[in-house]
N, C-alpha and C positions, 0 to 999 in steps of 0.2 A: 802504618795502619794497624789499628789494635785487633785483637783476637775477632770479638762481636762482626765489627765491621768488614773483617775478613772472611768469616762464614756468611754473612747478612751479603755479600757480591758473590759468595761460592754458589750459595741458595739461591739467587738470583736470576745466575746463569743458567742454572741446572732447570729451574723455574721453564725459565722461555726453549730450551732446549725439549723439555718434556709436554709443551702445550700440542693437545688433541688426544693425551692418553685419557683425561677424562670421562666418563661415563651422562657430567651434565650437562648441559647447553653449551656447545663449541665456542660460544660466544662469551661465555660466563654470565655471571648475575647481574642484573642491572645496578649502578650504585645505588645510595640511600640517595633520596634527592635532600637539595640544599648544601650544608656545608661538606668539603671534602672528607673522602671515605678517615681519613690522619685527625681532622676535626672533631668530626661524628663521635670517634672511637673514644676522644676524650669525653664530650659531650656524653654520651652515655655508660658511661663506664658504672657498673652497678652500686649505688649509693646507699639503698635502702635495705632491714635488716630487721626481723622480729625480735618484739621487744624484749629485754633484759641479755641478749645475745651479743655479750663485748669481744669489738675482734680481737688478734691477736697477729703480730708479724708473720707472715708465712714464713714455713721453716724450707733448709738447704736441705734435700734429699727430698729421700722417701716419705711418706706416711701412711699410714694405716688406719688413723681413727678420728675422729672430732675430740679436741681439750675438754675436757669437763669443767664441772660436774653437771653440767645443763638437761636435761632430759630431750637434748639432738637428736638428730636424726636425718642424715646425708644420703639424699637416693638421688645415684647417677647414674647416668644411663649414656650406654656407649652406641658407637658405629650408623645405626639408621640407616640399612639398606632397605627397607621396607617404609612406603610416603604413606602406608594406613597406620603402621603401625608409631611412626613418631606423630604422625598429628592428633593419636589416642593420647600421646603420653601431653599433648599439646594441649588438647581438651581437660583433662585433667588438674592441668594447672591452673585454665583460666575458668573451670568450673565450680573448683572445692577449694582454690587458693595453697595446695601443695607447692612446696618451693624443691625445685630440681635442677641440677648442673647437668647440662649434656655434654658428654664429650665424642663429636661429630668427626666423620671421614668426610669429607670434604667433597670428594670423586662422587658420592652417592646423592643422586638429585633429589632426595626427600629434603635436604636441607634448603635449598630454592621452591621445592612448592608449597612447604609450608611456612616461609617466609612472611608471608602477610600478615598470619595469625598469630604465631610467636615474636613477631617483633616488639609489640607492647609488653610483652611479657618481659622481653629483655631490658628495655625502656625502664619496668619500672623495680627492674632488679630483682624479681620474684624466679626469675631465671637466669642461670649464669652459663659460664660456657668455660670447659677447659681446653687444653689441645690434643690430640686424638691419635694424630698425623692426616695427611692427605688420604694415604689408600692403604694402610691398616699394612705395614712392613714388620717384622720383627728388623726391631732398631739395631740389635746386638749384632746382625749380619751385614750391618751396610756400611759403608766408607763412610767417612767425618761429612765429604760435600753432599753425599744423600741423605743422611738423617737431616742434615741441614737444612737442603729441599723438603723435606718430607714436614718440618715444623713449619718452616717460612710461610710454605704454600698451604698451609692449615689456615694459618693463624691470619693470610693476606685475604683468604676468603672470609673468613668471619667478618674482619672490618670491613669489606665491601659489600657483603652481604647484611652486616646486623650490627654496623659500628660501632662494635667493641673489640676489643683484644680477648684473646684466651689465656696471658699470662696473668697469674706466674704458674700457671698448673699445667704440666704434662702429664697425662697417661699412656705409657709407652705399649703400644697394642699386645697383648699375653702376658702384659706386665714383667716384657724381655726387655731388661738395659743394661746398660754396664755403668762405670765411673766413669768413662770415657762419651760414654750416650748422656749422661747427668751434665759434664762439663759444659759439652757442645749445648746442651738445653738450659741452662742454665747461662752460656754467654748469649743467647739469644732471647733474653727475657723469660724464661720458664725455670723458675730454681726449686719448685717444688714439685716432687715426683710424685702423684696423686694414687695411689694405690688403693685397697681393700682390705676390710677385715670382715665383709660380708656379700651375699651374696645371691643372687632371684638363680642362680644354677642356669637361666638360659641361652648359655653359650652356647648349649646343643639342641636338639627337638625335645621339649616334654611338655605335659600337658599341664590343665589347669590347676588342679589338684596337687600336682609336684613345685608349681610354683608359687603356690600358698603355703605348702609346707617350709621351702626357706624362707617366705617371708614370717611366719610363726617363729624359726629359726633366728629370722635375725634383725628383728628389727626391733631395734634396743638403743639405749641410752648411747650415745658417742659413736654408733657405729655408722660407717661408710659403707655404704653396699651397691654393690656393682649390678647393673644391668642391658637389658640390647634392647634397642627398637629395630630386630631384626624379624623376628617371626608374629603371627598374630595371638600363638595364646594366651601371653601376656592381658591383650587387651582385654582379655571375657572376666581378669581378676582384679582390672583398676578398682570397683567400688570396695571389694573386700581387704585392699590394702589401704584404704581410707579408711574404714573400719576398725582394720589393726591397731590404724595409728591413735586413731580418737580413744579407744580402749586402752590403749598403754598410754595414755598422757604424751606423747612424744611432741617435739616440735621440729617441724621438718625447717632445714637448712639448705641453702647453699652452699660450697665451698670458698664462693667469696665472702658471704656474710661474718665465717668464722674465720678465715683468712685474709688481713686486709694489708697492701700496703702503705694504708697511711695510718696503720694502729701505732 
């Protein structure tokens, strides 16, 4: 049995061993109807991609930034504990046509109720999705067969959820990993370690005003910037970060659009 399919029955185990720690519907999420969730995931796996933005192989490791010299612009957005405030960042996209990767915990039920409305979105690839983990572990502290769980069970709710996969991009939650966290993500479909070189600052409580300041900060040609749909202040600055962007000339990306693998 080779390494992948070794972790892919560790995660498996550990999977049905840990069922009921969830926080969403004990039952889990209904499938996509029609073809199976493995079908689906092909079937929609994001295709489309604004104009003149050629991909490129996703790279092994880390990254930090979007390839140039494109006037990009990567806003992802993590966790979604809060169902007002990711269906803000949901309206947004299917409002003003902003293109954003989420990278989702899995355990948090915003991602089931606002499933109806971001599904087209992911459909039509204006939304992508990376891998998050399940319930937000620093990966650097866990055994090989938990991290392992912790991706598998991300990445199995997305396709039954919103049939797609989240590889090939991890973001390892405080953007804690090791070589030893990259390997194991990396034999399991995730060889790019999705990182930041920018940032909305609200990991913590702060208001509107502080969060228009990093986006002043940082939103710029090639830069990846990180964000939460945890708290609501966010929401009161969605139209002034449309603003930003139209004023800098930027064109907002995915991280699949710019990373593809069949560049």
């Amino acid at each position: 049995m080779d390494r992948r399919s070794f972790l892919t029955v560790i995660a498996a185990g550990m999977i049905g061993a840990a069922v009921g720690r969830s926080t969403a519907s004990p039952s889990g999420p209904a499938p996509l109807s029609g073809a199976p969730a493995a079908d689906r995931a092909r079937l929609l796996t994001p295709n489309t991609r604004p104009d003149g933005v050629v991909p490129v192989a996703p790279p092994v490791g880390p990254v930090t930034s979007l390839p140039g010299p494109a006037q990009t612009l990567a806003l992802t957005i993590d966790d979604g504990t809060s169902t007002e405030v990711v269906a803000a960042f949901v309206d947004l996209a299917a409002t003003t046509g902003v293109r954003l990767t989420f990278f989702p915990n899995g355990v948090y039920s915003s991602w089931t109720d606002v499933a109806p409305a971001l599904r087209p979105l992911v459909e039509s690839g204006q939304v992508a999705f990376g891998n998050h983990t399940w319930s937000h572990p620093d990966l650097a502290t866990l055994s090989d067969g938990e991290v392992a769980e912790e991706i598998t069970r991300a990445d199995e709710f997305l396709k039954t959820t919103y049939g797609v996969t989240s590889a090939p991009f991890l973001r390892p939650p405080f953007g804690s990993h090791t070589d030893q966290v990259d390997r194991i993500a990396a034999d399991l479909g995730h060889p790019t370690i999705a990182l930041w070189n920018g940032t909305l600052g609200d990991h913590r409580q702060i208001g509107p005003q502080e969060l228009l300041g990093y986006a002043q900060e940082w939103f710029l040609a090639q830069a990846v910037v990180v964000g939460h749909a945890n708290r609501p202040a966010v929401t009161e600055v969605l139209p002034q970060f449309v603003q930003l962007i139209e004023e800098r000339q930027l064109v907002t990306v995915t991280l699949a659009d710019v990373w593809s693998s069949d560049a």
